[in-house]
Backbone bond lengths (Angstrom), bond angles and torsions (degrees), N, CA, C in turn:
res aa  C-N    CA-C-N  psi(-1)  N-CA   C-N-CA  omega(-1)  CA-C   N-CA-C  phi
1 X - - - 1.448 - - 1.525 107.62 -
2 X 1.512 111.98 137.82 1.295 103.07 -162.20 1.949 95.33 -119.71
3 X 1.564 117.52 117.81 1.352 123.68 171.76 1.747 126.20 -80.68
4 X 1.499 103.82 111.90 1.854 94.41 179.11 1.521 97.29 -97.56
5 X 1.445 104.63 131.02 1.672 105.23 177.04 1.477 101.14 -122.04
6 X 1.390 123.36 104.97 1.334 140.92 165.00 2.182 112.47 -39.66
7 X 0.950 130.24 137.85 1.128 128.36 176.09 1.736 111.48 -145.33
8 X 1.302 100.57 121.00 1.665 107.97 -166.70 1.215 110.72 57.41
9 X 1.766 106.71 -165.96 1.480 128.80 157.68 1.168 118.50 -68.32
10 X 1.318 123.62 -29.99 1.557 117.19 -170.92 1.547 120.44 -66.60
11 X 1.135 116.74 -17.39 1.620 115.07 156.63 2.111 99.02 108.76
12 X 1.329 96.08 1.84 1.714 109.81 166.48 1.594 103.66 -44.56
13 X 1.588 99.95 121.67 1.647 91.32 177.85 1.716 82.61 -127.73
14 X 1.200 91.61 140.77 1.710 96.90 157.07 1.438 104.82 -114.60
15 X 1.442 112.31 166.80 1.156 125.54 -176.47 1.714 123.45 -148.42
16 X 1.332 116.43 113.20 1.443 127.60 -176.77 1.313 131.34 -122.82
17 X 0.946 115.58 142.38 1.548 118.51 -170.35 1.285 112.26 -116.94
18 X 1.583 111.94 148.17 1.502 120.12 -168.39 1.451 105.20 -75.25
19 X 1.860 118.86 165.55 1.300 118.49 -165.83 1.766 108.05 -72.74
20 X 0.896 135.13 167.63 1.240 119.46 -175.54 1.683 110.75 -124.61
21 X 1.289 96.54 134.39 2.073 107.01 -171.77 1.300 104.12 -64.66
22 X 1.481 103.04 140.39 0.922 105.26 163.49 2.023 133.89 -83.00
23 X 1.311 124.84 165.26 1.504 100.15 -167.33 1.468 85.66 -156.75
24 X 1.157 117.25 155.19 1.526 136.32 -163.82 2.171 97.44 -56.42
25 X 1.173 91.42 126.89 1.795 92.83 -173.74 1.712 102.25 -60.31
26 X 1.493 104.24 127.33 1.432 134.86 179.22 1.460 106.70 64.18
27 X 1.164 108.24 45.75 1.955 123.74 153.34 1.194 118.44 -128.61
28 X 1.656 99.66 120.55 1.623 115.17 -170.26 1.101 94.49 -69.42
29 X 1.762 92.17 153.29 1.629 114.30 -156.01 1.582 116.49 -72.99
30 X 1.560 120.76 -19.53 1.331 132.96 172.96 1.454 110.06 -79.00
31 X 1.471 133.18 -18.97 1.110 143.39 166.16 1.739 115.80 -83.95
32 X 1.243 105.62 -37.07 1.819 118.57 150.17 1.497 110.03 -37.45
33 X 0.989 109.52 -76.81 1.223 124.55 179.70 1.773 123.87 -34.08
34 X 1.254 117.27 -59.87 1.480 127.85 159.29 1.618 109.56 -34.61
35 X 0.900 144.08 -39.13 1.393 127.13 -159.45 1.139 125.76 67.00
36 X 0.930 145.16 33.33 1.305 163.45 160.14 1.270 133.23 -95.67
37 X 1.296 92.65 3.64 2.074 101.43 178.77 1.310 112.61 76.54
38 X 1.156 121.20 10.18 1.438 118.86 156.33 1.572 103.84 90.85
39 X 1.548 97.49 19.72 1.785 103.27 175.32 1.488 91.07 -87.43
40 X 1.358 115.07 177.36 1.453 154.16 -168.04 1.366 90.75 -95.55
41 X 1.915 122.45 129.20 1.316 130.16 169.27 1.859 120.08 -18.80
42 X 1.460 75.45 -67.56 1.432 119.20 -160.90 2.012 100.77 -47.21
43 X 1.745 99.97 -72.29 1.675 104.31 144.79 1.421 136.56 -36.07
44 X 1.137 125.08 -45.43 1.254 108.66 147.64 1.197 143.21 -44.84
45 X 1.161 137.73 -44.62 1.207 157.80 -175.88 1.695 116.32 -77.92
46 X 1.349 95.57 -31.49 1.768 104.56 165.25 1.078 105.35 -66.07
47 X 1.318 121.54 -49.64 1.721 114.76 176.43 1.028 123.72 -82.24
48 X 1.609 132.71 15.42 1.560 136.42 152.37 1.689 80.76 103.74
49 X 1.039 133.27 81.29 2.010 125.43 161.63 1.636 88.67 -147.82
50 X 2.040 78.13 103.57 1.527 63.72 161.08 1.894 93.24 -128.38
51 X 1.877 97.90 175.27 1.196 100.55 -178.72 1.654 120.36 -111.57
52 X 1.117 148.17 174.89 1.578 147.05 -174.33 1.749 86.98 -66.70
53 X 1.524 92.31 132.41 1.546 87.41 -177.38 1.171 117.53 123.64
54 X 1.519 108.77 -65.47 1.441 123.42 -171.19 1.762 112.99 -60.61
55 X 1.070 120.26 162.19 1.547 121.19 173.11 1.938 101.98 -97.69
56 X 1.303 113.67 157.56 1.726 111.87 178.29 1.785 83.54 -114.63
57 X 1.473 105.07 127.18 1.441 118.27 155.00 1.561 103.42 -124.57
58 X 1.511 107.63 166.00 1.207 107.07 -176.97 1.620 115.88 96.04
59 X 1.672 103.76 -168.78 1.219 119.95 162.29 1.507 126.81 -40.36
60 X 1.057 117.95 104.44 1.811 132.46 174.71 1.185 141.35 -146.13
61 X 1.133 149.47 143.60 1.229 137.86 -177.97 1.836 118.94 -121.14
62 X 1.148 123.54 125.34 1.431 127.22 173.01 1.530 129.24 -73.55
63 X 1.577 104.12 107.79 1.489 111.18 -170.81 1.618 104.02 -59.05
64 X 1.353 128.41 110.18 1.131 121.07 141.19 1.413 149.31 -32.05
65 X 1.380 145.01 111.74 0.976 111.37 176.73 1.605 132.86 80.37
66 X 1.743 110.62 2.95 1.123 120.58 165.32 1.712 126.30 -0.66
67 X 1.297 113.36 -53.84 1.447 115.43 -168.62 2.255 116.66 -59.07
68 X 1.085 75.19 -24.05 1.893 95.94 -168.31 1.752 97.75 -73.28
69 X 1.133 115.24 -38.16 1.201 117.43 160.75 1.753 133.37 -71.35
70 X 1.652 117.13 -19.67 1.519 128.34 169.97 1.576 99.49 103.88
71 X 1.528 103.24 23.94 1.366 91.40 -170.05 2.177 100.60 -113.04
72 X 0.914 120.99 165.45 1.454 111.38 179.04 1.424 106.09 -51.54
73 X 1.300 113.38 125.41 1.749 129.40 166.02 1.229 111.95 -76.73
74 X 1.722 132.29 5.45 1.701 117.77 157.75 1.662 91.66 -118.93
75 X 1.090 125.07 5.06 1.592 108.51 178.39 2.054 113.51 -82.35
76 X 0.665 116.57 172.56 1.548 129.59 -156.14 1.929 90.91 -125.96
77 X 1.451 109.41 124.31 1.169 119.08 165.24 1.040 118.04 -142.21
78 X 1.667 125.91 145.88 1.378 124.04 167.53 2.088 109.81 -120.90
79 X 1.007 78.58 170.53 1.416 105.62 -165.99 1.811 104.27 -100.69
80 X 1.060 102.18 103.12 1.831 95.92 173.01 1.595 126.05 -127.36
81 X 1.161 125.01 90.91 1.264 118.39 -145.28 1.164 134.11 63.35
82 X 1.524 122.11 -123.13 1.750 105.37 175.20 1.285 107.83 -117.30
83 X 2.006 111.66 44.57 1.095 115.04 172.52 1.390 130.29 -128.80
84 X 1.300 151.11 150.00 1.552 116.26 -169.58 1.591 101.42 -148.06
85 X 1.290 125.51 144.15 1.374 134.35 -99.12 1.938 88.54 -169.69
86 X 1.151 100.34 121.49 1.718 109.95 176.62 1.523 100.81 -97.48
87 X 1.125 114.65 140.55 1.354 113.78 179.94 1.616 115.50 -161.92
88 X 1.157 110.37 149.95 1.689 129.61 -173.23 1.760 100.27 -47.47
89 X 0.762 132.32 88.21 1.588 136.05 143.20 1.076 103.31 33.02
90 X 1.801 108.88 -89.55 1.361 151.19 -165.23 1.477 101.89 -55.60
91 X 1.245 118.29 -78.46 1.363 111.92 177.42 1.155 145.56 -108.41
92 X 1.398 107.47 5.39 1.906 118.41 157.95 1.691 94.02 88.47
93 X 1.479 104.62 22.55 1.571 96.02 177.33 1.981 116.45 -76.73
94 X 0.634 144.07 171.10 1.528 148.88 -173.43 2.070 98.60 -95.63
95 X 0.946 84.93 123.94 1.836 99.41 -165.65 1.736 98.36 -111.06
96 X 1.469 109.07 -43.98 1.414 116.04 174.33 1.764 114.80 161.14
97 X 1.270 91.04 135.38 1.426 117.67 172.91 1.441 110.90 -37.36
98 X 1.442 111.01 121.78 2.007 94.49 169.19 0.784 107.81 -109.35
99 X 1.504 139.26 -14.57 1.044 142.97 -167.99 1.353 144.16 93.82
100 X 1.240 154.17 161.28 1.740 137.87 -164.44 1.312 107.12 -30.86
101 X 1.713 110.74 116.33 1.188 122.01 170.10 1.572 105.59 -34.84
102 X 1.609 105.07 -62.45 1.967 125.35 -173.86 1.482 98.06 -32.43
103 X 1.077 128.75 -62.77 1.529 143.44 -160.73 1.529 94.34 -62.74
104 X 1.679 140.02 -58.11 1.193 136.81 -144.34 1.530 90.49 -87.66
105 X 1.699 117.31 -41.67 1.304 96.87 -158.50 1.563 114.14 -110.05
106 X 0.663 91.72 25.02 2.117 111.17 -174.33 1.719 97.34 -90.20
């Protein structure tokens, strides 16, 4: 982000720029951004990452019984690899990350 700061009448401009993030060396900065480690969408998603937002197609499994675990007993979860994932009923959209299946259901 680039700042113009005007000073007096005399037409003095200074000019500064914001600090700049850092991002995994030789990962474009819009791919930084995703969270994903600087993999490719598409790669991600082969390996079960998904993000709030995203839809789950494919390979999944339906947590039964949610409540026995401490987790909401009307919420809807799936299971995707060794990750598990709250999601809209209706449309399998990504609601939020819960985190290592191992961890929730152990």
């Amino acid at each position: 982000m680039l700042r113009i700061i005007a000073l007096g009448l005399t037409g003095l401009t200074l000019l500064t720029s914001a600090p700049a993030q850092a991002a995994p060396k030789g990962c474009p900065p819009g791919l930084a951004k995703k969270g994903t480690g600087c993999q490719p969408p598409g790669l991600a998603k082969k390996q079960g990452i998904y993000h709030r937002g995203d839809y789950i197609h494919g390979d999944h499994t339906i947590l039964r019984n949610p409540g026995r675990y401490g987790l909401d007993p009307d919420g809807t979860y799936y299971r995707v690899g060794d990750r598990l994932y709250r999601v809209d009923h209706d449309t399998r959209e990504v609601l939020d990350l819960i985190g290592a299946a191992a961890a929730v259901l152990d």
